[in-house]
Residue, then its C-alpha position, 0 to 999 in steps of 0.5 A: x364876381x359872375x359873368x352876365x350874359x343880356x339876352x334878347x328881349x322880344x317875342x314874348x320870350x321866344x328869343x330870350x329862351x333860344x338864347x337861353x338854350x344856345x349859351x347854356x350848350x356853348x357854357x356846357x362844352x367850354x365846362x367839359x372841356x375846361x373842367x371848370x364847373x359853374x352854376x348859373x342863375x336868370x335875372x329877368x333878360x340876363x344870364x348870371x354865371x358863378x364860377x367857383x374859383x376867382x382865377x377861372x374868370x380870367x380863364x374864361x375870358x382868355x378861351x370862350x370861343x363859342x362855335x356861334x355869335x351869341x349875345x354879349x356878355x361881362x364880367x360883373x364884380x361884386x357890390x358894383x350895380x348890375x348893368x341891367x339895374x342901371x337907368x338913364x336919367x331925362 
C-alpha cells in the first residue's frame, strides 16, 4: 500500500515542483511529530508515500492535518492500478 499524492501539472513544472516542496515539509513535521517514518517516490505528476507499517496508514488518515490546502491525495492498495495509469475510454 502507499498513499499517492496528484500533483499539479503546468507551467513547465513549476507548480508540480512547489508542490512537491509544500508536502514534503508538511510529511516532514507529521513524521516528526508522529515518529512515523516514510519513504517517498515521483511518478511522473504524483507523489508515492511507503510507510513501513500497515497500521500507519490508518494513523495517517486519522491525523494529517496539513497547516495548508494541498493537493489531494489516496490510499493506493497493492495490485490495484494506480489512478494515474487509468485512461478513459471514447
Amino acid at each position: 500500500m502507499y498513499i499517492c499524492f496528484y500533483l499539479p501539472s503546468g507551467a513547465g513544472g513549476l507548480a508540480a515542483q512547489h508542490a512537491l516542496g509544500l508536502i514534503r515539509g508538511e510529511l516532514k513535521q507529521w513524521s516528526d511529530r508522529h515518529q512515523v517514518p516514510y519513504k517517498t517516490k515521483v511518478h511522473r505528476y504524483t507523489l508515492r508515500v511507503i510507510l513501513e507499517r500497515e497500521q500507519d496508514y490508518t494513523h495517517f488518515e486519522i491525523s494529517w492535518n496539513p497547516s495548508m490546502r494541498l493537493p489531494r491525495y489516496e490510499l493506493v492498495e497493492p495490485g490495484e492500478i494506480p489512478p494515474e495509469k487509468l485512461t478513459s475510454s471514447p
